[in-house]
C-alpha positions as CSV (number, residue, x, y, z in Angstrom):
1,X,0.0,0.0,0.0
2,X,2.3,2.2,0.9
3,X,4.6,1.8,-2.4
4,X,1.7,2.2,-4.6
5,X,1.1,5.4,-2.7
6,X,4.6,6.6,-3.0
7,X,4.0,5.8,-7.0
8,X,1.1,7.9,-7.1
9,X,2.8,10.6,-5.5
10,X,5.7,10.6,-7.5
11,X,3.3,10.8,-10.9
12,X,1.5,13.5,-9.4
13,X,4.8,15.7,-9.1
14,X,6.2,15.0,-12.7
15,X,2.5,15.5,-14.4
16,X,3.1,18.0,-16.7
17,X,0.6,20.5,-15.2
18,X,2.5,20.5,-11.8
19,X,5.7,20.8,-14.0
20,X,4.2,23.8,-15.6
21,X,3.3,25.5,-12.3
22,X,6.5,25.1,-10.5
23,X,8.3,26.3,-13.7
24,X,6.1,29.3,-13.5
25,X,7.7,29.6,-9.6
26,X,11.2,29.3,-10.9
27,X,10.9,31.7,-14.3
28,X,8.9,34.5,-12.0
29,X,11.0,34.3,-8.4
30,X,14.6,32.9,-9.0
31,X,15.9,32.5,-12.8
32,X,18.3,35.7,-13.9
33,X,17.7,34.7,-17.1
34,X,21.3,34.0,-17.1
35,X,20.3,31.6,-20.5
36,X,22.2,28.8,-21.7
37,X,25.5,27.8,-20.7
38,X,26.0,25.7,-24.2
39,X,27.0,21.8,-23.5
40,X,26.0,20.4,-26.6
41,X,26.2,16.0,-25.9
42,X,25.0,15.2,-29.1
43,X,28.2,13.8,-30.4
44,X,29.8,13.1,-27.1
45,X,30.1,9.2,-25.3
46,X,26.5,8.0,-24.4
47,X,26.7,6.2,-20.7
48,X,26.3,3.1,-22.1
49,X,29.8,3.5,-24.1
50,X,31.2,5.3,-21.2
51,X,30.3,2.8,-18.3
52,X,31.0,-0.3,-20.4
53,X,34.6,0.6,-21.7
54,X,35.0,1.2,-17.9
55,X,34.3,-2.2,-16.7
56,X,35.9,-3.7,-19.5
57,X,39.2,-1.6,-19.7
58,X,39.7,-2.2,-15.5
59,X,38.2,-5.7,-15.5
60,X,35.4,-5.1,-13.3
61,X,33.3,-8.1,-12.1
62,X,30.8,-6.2,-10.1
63,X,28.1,-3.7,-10.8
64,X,25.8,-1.4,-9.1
65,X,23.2,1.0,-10.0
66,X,21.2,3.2,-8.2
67,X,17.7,4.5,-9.6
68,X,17.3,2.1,-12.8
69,X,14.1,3.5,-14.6
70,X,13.6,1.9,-18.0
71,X,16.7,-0.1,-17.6
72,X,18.3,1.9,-20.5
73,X,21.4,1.5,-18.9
74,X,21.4,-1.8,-16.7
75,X,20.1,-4.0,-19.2
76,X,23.2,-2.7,-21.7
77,X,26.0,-3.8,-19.1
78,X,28.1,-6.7,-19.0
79,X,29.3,-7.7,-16.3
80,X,29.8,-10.7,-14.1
81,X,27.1,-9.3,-11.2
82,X,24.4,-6.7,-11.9
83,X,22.6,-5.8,-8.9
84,X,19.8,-2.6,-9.9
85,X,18.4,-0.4,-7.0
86,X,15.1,1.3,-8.0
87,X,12.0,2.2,-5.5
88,X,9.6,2.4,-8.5
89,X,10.7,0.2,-11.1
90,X,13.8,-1.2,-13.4
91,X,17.0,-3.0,-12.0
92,X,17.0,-6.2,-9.4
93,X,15.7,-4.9,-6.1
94,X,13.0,-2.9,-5.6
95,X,13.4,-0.4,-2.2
96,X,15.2,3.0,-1.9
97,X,19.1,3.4,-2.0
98,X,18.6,4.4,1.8
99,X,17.1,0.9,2.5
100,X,19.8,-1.0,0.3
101,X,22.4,0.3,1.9
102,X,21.2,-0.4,5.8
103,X,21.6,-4.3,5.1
104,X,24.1,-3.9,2.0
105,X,27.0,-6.4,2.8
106,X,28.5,-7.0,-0.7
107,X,31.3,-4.7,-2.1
108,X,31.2,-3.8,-5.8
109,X,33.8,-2.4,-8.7
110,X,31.6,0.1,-10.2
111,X,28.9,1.7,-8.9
112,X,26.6,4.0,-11.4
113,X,24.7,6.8,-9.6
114,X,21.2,8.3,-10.9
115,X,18.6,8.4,-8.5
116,X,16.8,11.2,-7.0
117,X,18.8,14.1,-8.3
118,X,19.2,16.2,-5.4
119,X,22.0,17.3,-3.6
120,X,21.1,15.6,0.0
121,X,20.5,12.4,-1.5
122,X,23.4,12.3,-3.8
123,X,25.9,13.2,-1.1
124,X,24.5,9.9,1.2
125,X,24.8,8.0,-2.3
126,X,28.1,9.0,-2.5
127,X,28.9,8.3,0.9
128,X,27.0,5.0,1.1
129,X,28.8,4.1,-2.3
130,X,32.1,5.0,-0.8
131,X,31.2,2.1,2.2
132,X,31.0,-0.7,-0.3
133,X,33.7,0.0,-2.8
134,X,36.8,-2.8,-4.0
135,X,39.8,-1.5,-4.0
136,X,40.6,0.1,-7.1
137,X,37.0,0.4,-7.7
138,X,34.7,4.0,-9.3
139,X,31.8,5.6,-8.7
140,X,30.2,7.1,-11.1
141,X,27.0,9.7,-11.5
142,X,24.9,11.0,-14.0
143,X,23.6,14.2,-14.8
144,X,26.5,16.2,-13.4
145,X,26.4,19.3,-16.0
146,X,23.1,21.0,-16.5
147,X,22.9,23.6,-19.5
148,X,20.8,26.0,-17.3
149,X,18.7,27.2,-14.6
150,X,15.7,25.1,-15.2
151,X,17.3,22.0,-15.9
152,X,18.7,22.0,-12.4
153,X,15.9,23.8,-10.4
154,X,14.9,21.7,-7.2
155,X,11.7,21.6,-7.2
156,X,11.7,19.8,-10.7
157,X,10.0,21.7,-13.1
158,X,10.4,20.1,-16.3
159,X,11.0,16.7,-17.6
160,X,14.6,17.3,-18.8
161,X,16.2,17.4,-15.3
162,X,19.6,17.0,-13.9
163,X,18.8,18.5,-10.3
164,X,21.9,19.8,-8.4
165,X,24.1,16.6,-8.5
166,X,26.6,19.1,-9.4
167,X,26.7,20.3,-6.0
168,X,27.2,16.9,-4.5
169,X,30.6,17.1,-7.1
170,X,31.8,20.3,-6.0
171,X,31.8,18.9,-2.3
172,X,33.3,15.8,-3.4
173,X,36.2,17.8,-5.0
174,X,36.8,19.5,-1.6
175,X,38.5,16.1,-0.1
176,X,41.7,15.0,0.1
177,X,40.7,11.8,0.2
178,X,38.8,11.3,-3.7
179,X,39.9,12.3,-7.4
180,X,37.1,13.9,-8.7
181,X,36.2,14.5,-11.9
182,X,33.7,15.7,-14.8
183,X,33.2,14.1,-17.7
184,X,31.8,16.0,-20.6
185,X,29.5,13.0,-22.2
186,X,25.8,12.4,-21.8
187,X,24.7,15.3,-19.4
188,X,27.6,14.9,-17.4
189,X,29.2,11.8,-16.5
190,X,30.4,12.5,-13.0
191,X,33.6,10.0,-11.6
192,X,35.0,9.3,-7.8
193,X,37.7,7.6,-7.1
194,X,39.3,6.8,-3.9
195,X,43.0,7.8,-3.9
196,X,44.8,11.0,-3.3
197,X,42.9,14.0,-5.1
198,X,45.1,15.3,-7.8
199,X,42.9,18.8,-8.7
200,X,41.5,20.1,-4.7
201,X,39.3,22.9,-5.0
202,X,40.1,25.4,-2.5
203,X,36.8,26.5,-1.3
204,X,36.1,25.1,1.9
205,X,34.8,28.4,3.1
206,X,31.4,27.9,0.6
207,X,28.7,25.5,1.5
208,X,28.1,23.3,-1.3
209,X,24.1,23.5,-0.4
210,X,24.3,27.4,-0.9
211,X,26.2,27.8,-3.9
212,X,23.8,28.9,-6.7
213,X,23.1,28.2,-10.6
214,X,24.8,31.6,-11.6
215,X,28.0,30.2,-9.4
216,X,27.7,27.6,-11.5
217,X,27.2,29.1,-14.5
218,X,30.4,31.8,-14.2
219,X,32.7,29.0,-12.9
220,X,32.0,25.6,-14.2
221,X,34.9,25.2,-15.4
222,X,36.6,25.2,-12.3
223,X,34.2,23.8,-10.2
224,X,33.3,20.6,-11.8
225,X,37.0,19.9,-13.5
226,X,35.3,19.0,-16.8
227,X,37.1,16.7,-18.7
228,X,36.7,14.8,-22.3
229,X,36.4,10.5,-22.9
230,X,40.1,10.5,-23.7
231,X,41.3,12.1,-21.2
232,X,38.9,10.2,-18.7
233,X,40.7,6.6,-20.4
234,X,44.1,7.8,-19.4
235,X,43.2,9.2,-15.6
236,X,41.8,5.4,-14.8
């Protein structure tokens, strides 16, 4: 009962009509119609080329993704173990990362991060992730570089959404303890590794929560150390 409530809920808030109205909130109280930032993806690595050359080029046996969907992604991987963590629908196990994670006693190689996309969540993803991670092992998230205001607004407001998992990177970057990066495929393809970080960002004086789109917007670059496929290949 109570799933099939939490489906009707979730419905409810991506209807287009409640898009609409909370876009309405966004365009009339906190977009500075700062436009678009330009990422164009179209001819960048999909996620499914990206994750699979991974596993493949570092001989990874065992998989992990949080918030499945459609199965776009899961269904395209090979790889020894699978195990797909969805609420709603898609992947092997059907509960909330949160839940996985409380009773969670296998360790995986790669673990592919795109659930809710908001900043609180993606930082206990992260850290949960981080728990349960072999030696040598990567994390790795989607929708890391939105292209403007709306795509990132939290509330959701429309159905092309990264939410601000790009905050949950910037605080990443801010330890000593995980090489972060950006890759510039597929909306963003961020990466986490556990070793010595090799690019700090030197601003523990700024809340990750508080930092807004048009910080994001002047200082990307910086911010989310964007990087191409190629170069990606090489780092791993």
């Amino acid at each position: 009962m109570i799933n099939f409530i939490n489906k009707k809920l979730i419905r409810l808030k991506n209807s287009s009509k409640v898009l609409k109205l909370i876009y309405f909130y966004h365009y009339l109280f906190h977009d500075k119609k700062l436009g678009n930032i330009g990422f164009n993806f179209s001819k960048k690595k999909s996620r499914k080329e990206l994750v699979q050359n991974i596993i493949v080029k570092k001989n990874y046996k065992k998989y992990l993704e949080i918030g499945c969907f459609d199965d776009e992604l899961f269904n395209h991987v090979n790889c020894l173990k699978k195990v797909g963590v969805d609420p709603m629908t898609g992947g092997t196990i059907r509960m909330t990362s949160d839940q996985f994670f409380l009773n969670n006693k296998e360790f995986f190689d790669c673990v592919f991060i795109d659930g809710l996309h908001e900043y609180h969540q993606v930082r206990k993803d992260i850290s949960n992730s981080l728990k349960f991670l072999n030696e040598g092992g990567i994390i790795l998230l989607h929708d890391c570089l939105p292209n403007n205001y709306f795509e990132q607004a939290v509330p959701r407001c429309q159905w092309t959404w990264n939410g601000d998992v790009w905050k949950a990177i910037v605080e990443s970057r801010k330890s000593k303890d995980l090489d972060v990066y950006t890759c510039y495929a597929d909306f963003g393809i961020g990466v986490i590794i556990k070793r010595p970080n090799r690019n700090l960002l030197d601003n523990n004086n700024i809340d990750s929560l508080n930092l807004k789109f048009d910080d994001y917007f002047h200082h990307h670059k910086k911010l989310m150390n964007i990087i191409e496929y190629e170069q990606l290949m090489e780092i791993i």
